[in-house]
C-alpha positions in Angstrom: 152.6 81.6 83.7 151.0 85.1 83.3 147.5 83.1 82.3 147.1 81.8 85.8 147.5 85.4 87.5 144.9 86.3 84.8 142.2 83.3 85.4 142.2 84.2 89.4 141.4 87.7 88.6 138.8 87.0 86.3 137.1 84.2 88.6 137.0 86.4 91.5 135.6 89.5 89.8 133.1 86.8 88.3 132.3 85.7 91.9 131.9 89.1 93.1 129.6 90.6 90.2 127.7 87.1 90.4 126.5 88.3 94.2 125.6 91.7 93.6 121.8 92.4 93.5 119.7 94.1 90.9 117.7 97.1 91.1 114.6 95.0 90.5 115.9 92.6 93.4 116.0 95.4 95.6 112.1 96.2 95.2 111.0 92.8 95.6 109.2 92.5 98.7 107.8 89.9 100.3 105.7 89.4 103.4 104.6 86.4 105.8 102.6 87.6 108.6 100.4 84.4 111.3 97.4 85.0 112.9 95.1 82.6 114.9 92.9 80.0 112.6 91.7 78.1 115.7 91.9 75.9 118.6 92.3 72.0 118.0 90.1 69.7 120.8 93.7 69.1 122.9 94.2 73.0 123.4 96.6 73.8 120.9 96.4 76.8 119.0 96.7 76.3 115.1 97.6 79.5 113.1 97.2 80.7 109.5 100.2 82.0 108.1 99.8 84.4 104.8 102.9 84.6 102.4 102.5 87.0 100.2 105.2 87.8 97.3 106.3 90.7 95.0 103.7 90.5 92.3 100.4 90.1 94.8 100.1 86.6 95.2 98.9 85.1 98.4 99.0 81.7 100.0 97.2 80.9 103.1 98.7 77.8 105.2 97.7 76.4 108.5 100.1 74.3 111.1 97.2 72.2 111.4 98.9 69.3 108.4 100.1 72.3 106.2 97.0 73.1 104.6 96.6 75.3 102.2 93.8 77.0 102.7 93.4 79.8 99.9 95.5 80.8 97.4 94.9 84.0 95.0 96.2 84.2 91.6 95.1 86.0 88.0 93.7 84.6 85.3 94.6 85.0 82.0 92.9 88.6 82.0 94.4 89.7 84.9 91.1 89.0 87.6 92.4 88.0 91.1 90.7 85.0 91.8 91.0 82.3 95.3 91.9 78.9 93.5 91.7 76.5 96.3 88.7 75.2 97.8 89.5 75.6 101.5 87.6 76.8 104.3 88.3 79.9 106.0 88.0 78.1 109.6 89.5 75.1 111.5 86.3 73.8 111.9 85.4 72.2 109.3 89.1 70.7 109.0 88.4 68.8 112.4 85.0 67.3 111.5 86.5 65.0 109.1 86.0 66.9 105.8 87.7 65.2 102.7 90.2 67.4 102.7 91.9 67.7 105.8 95.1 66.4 104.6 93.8 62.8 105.9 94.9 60.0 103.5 
């Protein structure tokens, strides 16, 4: 009988360290921030949006079919580097290019 009064504590106290953060969760920071990539031929506005994380990585992504656009990362010697072949307007999306998320 006393092993079930002990079991509850322990679950809850396990529950309740399980949501505490860490100092190193604390500092993360993340960012998103949209700005205007371009007008599509029925008026629309299609905007960029630029997630960026903790660590310096960036992803670019258009509304316009959720293209990724550009993406930085390091190599194995630590040089930032764009690994996505995108364009940095919506122009060349809306001509028909390859790789305007068309399949």
């Amino acid at each position: 009988m006393r092993r079930i009064p002990f079991l509850l504590t322990a679950l809850v106290g396990l529950a309740i360290f399980s949501c505490s953060k860490t100092k190193n969760e604390e500092k993360m920071i993340s960012t998103i921030s949209k700005e205007a990539f371009g007008q599509l031929p029925d008026g629309q506005q299609a905007d960029l949006y630029t997630l960026t994380n903790a660590n310096g990585m960036t992803v670019n992504i258009t509304n316009y079919g959720g293209i990724i656009t550009k993406l930085t990362a390091p190599d194995k010697n630590g040089q930032w580097a764009d690994v996505v072949l995108g364009f940095d307007s919506l122009a060349p999306y809306l001509s028909g290019h390859p790789f305007s998320a068309r399949w």
